[in-house]
C-alpha positions as CSV (number, residue, x, y, z in Angstrom):
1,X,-0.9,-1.9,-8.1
2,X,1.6,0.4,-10.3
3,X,5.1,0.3,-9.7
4,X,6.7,3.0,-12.0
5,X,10.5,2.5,-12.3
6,X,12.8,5.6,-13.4
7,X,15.8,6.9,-13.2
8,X,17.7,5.2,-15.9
9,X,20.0,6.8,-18.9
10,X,23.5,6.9,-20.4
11,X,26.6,6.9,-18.1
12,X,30.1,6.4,-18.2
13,X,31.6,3.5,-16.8
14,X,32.3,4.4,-13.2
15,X,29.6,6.8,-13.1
16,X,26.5,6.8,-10.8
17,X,22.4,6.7,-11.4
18,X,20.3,6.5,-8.6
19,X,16.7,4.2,-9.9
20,X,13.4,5.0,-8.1
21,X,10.6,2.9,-8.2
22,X,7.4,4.4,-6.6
23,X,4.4,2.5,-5.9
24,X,0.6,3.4,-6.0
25,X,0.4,1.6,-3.2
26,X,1.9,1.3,0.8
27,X,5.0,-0.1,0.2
28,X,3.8,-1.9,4.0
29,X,1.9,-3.9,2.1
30,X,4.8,-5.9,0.0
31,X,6.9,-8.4,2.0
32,X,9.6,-7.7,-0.5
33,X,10.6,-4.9,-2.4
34,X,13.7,-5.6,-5.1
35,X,15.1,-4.9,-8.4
36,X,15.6,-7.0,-11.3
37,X,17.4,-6.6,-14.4
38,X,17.8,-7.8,-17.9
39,X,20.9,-7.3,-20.2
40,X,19.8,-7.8,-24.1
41,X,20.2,-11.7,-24.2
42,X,20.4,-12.8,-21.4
43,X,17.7,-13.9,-18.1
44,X,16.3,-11.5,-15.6
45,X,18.1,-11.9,-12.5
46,X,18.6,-10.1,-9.1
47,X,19.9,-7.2,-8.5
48,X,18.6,-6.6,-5.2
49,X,15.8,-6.9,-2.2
50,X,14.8,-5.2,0.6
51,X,12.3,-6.5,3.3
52,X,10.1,-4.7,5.5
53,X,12.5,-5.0,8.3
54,X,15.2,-3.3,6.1
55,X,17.1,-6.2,5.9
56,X,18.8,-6.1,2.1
57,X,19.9,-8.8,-0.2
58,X,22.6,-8.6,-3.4
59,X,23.6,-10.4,-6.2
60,X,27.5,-11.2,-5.6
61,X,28.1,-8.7,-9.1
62,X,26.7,-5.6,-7.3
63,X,27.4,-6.1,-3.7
64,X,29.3,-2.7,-2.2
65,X,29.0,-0.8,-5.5
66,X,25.1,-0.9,-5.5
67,X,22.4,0.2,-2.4
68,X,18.9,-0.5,-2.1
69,X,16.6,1.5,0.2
70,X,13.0,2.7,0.9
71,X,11.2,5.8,2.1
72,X,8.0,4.4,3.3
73,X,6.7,8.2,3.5
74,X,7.1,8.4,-0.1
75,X,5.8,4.9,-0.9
76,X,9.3,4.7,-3.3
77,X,12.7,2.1,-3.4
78,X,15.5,3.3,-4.7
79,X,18.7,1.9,-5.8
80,X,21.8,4.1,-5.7
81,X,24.4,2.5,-8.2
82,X,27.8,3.4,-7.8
83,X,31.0,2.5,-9.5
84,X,28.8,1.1,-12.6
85,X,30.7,-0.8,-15.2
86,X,29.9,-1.7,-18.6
87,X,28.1,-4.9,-17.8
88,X,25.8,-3.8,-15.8
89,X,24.1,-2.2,-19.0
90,X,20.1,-3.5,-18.6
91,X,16.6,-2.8,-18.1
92,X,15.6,-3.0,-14.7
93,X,12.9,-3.7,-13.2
94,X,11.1,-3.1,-10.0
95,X,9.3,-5.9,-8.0
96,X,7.1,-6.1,-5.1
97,X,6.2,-9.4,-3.2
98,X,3.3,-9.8,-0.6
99,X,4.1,-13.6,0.1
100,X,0.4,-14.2,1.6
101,X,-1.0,-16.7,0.7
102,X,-1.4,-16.5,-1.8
103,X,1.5,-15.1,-3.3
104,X,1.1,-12.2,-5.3
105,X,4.1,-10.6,-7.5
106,X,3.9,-7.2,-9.4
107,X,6.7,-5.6,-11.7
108,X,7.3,-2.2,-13.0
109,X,7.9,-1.0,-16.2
110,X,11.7,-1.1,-16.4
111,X,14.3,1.6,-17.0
112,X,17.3,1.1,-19.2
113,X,20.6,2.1,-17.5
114,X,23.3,2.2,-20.4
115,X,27.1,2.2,-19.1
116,X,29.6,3.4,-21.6
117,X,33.2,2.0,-21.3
């Protein structure tokens, strides 16, 4: 399975970018479709998920500025950031989750999304 992120660059704080993550295979076949990020020092943590029955999850720093999504047609998630501020300069990274068993976990590439102040 590839997962190949994109849609990162340099943007002005309160600025938008719109990430795509498309996978080489059904995107019916992952449980759990998310991003991930990591800031230069810091953990990867959770941006956001979506599940095969759309229902979405958020981390608490990007809930109603950022919105996950998928196009099952396309075999792509997107995630449409909005209002972005200077800390939410990182790599991210797309994941996909088939929860089996066994579990299997894949990750993409990772994009950088830079947010000037």
């Amino acid at each position: 399975v590839q997962l190949q992120a994109s849609g990162g660059g340099l943007v002005q704080a309160g600025g938008s970018l719109r990430l795509s993550c498309a996978s080489s295979r059904s995107i019916f076949s992952f449980n759990i479709m998310g991003w991930y990020r990591q800031a230069p020092g810091k953990q990867r943590e959770l941006v956001a998920t979506i599940n095969t029955g759309d229902s979405t999850n958020y981390a608490d720093s990007v809930k109603g500025r950022f919105t996950i999504s998928r196009d099952n047609a396309k075999n792509t998630v997107y995630l449409q950031m909005n209002s972005l501020k200077p800390e939410d300069t990182a790599v991210y990274h797309c994941n996909a989750q088939r929860l089996g068993p066994p579990l299997y976990i894949y990750w993409g590439q990772g994009t950088l999304v830079t947010v000037s102040s």
